[in-house]
N, C-alpha and C positions, 0 to 999 in steps of 0.2 A: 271296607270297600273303596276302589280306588273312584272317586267321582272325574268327571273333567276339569274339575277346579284344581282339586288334589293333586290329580297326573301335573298339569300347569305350573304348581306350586313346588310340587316333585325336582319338574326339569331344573325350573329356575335355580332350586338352592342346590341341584349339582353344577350348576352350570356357574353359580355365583360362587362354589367350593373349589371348581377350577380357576376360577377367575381369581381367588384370593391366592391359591396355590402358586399360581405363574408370576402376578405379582412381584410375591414375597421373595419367588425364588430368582427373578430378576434383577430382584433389587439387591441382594444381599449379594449375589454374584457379579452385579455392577462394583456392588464398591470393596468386593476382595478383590477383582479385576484390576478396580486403576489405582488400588491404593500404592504406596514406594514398596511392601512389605507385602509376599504374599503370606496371606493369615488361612485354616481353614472356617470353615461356617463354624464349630464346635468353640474353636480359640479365638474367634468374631465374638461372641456371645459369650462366656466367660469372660471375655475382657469387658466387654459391653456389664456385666454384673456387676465387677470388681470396678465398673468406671464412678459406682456414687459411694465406695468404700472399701475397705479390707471384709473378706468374708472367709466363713472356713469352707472349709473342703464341703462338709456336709452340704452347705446352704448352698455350695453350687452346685452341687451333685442336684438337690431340690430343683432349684431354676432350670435347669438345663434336664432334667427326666433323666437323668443316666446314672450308672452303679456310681459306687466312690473309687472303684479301679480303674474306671473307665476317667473321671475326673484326674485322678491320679498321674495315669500316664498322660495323659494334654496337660497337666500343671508342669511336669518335668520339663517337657518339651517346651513352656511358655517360660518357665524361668531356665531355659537352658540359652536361649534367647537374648534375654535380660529384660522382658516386657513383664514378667511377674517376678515379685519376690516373698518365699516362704518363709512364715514365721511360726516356731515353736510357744506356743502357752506355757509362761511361767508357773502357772498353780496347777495346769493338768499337763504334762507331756506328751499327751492323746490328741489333744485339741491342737491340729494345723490351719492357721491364715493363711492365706492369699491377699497380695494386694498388688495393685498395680505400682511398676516403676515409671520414674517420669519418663523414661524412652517408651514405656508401654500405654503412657497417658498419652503423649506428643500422637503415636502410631493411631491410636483408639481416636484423635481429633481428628487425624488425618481423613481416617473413613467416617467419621461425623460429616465434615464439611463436602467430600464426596457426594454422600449421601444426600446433603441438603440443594446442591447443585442437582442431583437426580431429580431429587423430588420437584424440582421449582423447573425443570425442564419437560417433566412428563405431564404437571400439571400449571404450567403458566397459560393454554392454553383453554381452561375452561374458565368461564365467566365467573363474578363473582357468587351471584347467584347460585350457580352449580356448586364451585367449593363452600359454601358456605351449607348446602345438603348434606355432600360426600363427611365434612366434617360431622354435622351434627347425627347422620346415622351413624361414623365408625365410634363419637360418643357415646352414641345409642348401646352400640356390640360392647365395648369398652365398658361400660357399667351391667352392663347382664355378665357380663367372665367375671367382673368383680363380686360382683353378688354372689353367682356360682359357684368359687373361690369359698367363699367365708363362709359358704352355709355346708361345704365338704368338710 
């Protein structure tokens, strides 16, 4: 039974589910916007993967929720590029790396430091106070996915 707490509590986390939505999608379209290279969201985020190592196909496919054809064809595109380069497994011939080249590192800082310019623009204006909440609840969300994560 829906009480009036409920309904209230209802609205807010859809309303805090748009609000993450718009965010997110703000911000990722900010910085494939002004980056020198336009990238899409898919080859944002697999480079974003491959930015703390060589991974295979599968482990991005994992990250990113999509088939390994769908990986596949953005891999092509990303090392057709020169911003990824694919490597073959000596002991398995099954087993494809990905890892980022240094023009695909340089590109992937570029939308770092975009990014961080966002960020210090949309929130230089709340106190510290406030950032020091916003922080500690996205901690909060941040170790609940993590928990959720390893108990799947």
């Amino acid at each position: 039974m829906n009480t009036p707490n409920n309904q209230d509590k209802e609205k807010t986390l859809l309303q805090l589910e748009e609000i993450f939505q718009e965010v997110g999608l703000y911000m990722t379209k900010k910085v494939l916007q002004d980056c020198e290279v336009k990238l899409t969201h898919p080859q944002y985020f697999t480079m974003k993967r491959l930015e703390s190592g060589p991974a295979t196909v599968s482990e991005v496919a994992e990250y990113l929720g999509v088939s390994l054809s769908a990986i596949t064809s953005m891999s092509d595109r990303l090392v057709k590029t020169g911003y990824v380069s694919r490597l073959r497994s000596d002991t398995d011939r099954r087993l494809v790396w990905l890892e980022l080249t240094q023009e695909g590192r340089r590109i992937f800082l570029e939308a770092g430091h975009i990014k961080m310019k966002m960020m210090y623009d949309l929130l230089s204006n709340l106190s510290d106070d406030d950032l020091s909440f916003l922080q500690r609840i996205y901690l909060q969300l941040l170790e609940k996915i993590k928990n959720s994560n390893s108990e799947a």
